[in-house]
C-alpha positions in Angstrom: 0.0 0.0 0.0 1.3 3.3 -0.7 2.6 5.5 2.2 1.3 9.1 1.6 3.9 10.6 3.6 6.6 9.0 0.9 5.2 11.0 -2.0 3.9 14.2 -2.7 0.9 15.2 -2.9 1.0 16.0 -7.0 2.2 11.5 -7.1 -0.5 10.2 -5.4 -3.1 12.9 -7.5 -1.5 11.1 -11.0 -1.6 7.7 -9.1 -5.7 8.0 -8.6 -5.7 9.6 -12.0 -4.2 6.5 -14.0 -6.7 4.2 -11.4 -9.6 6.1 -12.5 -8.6 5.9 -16.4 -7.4 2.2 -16.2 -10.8 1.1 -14.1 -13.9 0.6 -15.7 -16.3 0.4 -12.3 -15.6 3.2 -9.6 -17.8 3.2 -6.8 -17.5 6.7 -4.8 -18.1 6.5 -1.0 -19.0 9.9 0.3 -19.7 11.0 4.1 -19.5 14.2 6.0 -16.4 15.7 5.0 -17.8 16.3 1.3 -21.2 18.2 2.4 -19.1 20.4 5.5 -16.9 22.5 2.6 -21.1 23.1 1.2 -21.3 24.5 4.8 -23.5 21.8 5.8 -22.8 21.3 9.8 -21.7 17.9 10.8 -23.3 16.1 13.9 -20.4 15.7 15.9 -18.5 18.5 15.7 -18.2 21.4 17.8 -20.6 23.2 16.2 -22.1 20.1 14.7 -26.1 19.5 14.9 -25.8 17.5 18.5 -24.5 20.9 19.8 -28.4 22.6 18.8 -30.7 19.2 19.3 -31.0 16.9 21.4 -30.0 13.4 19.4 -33.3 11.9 21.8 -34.9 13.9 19.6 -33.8 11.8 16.4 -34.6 8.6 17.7 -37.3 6.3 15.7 -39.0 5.9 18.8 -39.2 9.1 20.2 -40.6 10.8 16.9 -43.5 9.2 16.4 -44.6 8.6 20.3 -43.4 12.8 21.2 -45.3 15.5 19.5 -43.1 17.8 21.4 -40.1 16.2 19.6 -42.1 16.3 15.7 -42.5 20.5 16.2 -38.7 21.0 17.5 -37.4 19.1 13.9 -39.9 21.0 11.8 -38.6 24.5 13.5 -35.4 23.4 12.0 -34.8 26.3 10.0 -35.9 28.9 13.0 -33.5 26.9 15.1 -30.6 26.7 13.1 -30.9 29.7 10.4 -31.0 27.4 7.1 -32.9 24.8 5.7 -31.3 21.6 3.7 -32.8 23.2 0.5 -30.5 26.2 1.0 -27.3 24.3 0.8 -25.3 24.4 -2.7 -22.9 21.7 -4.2 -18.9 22.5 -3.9 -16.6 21.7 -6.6 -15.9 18.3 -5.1 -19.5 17.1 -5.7 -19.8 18.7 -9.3 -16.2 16.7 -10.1 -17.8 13.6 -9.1 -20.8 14.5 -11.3 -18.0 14.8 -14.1 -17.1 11.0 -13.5 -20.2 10.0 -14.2 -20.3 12.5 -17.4 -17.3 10.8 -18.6 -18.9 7.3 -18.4 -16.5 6.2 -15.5 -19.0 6.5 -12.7 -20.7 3.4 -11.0 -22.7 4.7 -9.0 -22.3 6.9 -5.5 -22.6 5.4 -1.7 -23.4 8.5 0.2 -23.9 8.3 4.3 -25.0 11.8 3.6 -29.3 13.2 3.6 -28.7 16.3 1.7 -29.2 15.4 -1.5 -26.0 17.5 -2.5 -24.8 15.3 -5.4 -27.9 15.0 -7.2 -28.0 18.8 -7.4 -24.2 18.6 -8.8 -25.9 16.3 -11.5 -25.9 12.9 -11.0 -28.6 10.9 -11.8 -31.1 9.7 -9.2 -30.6 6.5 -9.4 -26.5 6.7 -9.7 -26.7 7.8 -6.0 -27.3 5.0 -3.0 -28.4 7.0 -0.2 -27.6 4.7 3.1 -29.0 7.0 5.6 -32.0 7.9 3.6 -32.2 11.8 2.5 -33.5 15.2 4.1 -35.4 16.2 0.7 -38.2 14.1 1.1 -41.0 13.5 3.9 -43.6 11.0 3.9 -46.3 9.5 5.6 -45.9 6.7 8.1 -49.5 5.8 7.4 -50.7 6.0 3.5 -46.7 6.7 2.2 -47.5 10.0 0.9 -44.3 12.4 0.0 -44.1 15.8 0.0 -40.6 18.0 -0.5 -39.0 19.1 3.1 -39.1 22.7 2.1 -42.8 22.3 1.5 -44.0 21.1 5.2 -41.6 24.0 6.5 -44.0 26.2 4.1 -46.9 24.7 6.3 -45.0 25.6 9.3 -44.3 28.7 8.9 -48.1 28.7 8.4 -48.7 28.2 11.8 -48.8 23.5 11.4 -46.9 22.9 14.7 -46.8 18.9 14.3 -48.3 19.0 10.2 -49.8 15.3 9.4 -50.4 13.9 6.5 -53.2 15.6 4.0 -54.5 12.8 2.8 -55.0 10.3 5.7 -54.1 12.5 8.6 -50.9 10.2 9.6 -47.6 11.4 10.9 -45.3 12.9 8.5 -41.6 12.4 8.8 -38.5 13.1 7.1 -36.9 10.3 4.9 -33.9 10.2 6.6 -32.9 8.0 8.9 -33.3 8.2 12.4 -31.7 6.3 15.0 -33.5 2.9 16.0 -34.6 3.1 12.8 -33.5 0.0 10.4 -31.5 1.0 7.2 -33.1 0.4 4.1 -32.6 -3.0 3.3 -32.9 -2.7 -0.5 -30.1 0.3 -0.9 -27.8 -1.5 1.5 -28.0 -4.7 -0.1 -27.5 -2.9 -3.5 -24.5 -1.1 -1.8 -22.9 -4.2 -0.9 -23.6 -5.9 -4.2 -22.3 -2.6 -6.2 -19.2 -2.5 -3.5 -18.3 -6.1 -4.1 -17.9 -5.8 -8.1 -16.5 -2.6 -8.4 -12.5 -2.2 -9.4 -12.4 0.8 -8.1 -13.6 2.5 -4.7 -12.6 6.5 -4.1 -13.5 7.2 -0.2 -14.1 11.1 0.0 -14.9 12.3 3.6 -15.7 10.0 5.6 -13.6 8.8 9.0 -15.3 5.3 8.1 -16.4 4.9 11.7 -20.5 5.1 11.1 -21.3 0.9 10.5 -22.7 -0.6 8.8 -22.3 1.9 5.8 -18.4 1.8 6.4 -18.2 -1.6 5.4 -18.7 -0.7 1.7 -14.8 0.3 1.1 -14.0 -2.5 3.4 -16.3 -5.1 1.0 -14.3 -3.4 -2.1 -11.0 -3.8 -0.6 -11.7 -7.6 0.2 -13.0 -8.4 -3.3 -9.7 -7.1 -4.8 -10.5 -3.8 -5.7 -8.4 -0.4 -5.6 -9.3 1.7 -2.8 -8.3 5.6 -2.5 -9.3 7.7 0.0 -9.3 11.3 0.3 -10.3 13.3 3.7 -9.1 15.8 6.0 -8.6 13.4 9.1 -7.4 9.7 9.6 -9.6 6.9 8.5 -10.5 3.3 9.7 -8.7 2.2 6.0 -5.8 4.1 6.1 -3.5 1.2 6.7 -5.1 -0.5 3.9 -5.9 2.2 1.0 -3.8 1.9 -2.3 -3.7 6.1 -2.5 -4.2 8.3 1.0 -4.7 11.6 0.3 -4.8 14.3 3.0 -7.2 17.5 2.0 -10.2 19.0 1.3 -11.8 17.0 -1.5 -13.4 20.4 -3.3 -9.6 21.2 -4.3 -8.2 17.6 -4.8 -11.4 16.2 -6.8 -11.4 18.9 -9.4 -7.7 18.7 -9.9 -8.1 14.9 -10.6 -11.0 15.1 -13.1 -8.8 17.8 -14.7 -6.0 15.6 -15.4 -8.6 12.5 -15.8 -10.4 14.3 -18.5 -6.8 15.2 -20.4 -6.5 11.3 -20.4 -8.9 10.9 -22.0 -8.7 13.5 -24.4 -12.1 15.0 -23.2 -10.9 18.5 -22.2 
């Protein structure tokens, strides 16, 4: 495995660039560290989410048995001064859009809910969203769906704890909450799509949130490449072909640069 601290950062860019060229499935595994440099807040940092909510409040359990709990999520934009629908892709999502542009794109594993790489321009169902997604709410009774920034419109409107228009059932975001199972269809699909890949490029994620870290780990076992590129250490570091140490909206465009000059598609 190669030892970032042995080559510059400029090698290990041209080493992912000839991986990306020579491989003809890349799986990209996204977290956290991708959506922060949109200025998305992360959970668990100091001025993460946890600092402004309660995580009880996020529990499966708690949502649907604490109306108390169902108004404090809805006042999300009063509380925290944004809404997911105000947040804009960063260069590292729109180069990963490229890949997929370029015919070299898989598909995407995201542990992220904020829809950011569809909105760089990958196609829907390109992206496997293992913690479900902040964009959509439904209805726990009928399945009904409505757009997040919609029910905020209702709440703003004075709908404390809005249910469902249609059958009057609870309405809750699509993401998932804690005590909540992951969707068994996009995590078996995630597995299936990790396990034949020949290439898997990690971007920001400390692959510590299981089971969705065990995607690279699947990859790595079934013989593919893996290359990870984040700000701090990962689970895989030991074990990545290419570590790259940095902010992912200036080393992802610099590698589709030189990827699409491979190619010849400048």
């Amino acid at each position: 495995m190669d030892n970032e601290g042995s080559k510059t950062r400029e090698q290990l860019i041209d080493e992912l660039v000839e991986l990306i060229v020579e491989s003809q499935r890349v799986v990209v595994f996204t977290g956290a560290g991708i959506s922060t440099e949109s200025g998305i807040p992360d959970f668990r940092g100091t001025d993460g989410l946890w600092t402004k909510y309660d995580p009880g409040d996020f529990t499966y359990q708690k949502f649907i048995s604490d109306p108390e709990a169902r108004q404090r999520l809805w006042k999300m934009r009063e509380t925290l001064g944004f809404s997911w629908d105000d947040f804009q892709p960063n260069p590292a999502h729109y180069a990963v859009a490229e890949l997929e542009q370029l015919g070299k794109l898989d598909c995407i594993i995201t542990q992220n809910v904020d829809g950011l790489h569809q909105k760089a321009g990958n196609s829907e169902d390109r992206v496997i969203q293992l913690h479900g997604n902040m964009q959509w709410v439904k209805c726990l009774t009928c399945g009904d769906r409505h757009r997040f920034e919609e029910v905020e419109k209702w709440v703003e409107n004075g709908a404390e704890d809005p249910q469902c228009v249609q059958c009057g059932g609870i309405l809750k975001p699509e993401a998932i909450f804690f005590g909540e199972a992951m969707p068994v269809g996009e995590t078996m699909e995630a597995e299936k799509r990790s396990r034949a890949c020949d290439l898997c490029i990690v971007i920001g994620s400390s692959l510590v949130v299981y089971p969705a870290a065990l995607m690279p780990q699947f990859a790595l076992n079934s013989g593919a490449k893996v290359a990870i590129i984040n700000e701090g250490e990962t689970e895989l570091d030991n074990a990545a072909h290419i570590r790259i140490s940095g902010k992912a909206g200036e080393i992802m465009p610099e590698v589709l640069q030189r990827v699409k000059s491979k190619l010849g598609r400048d």
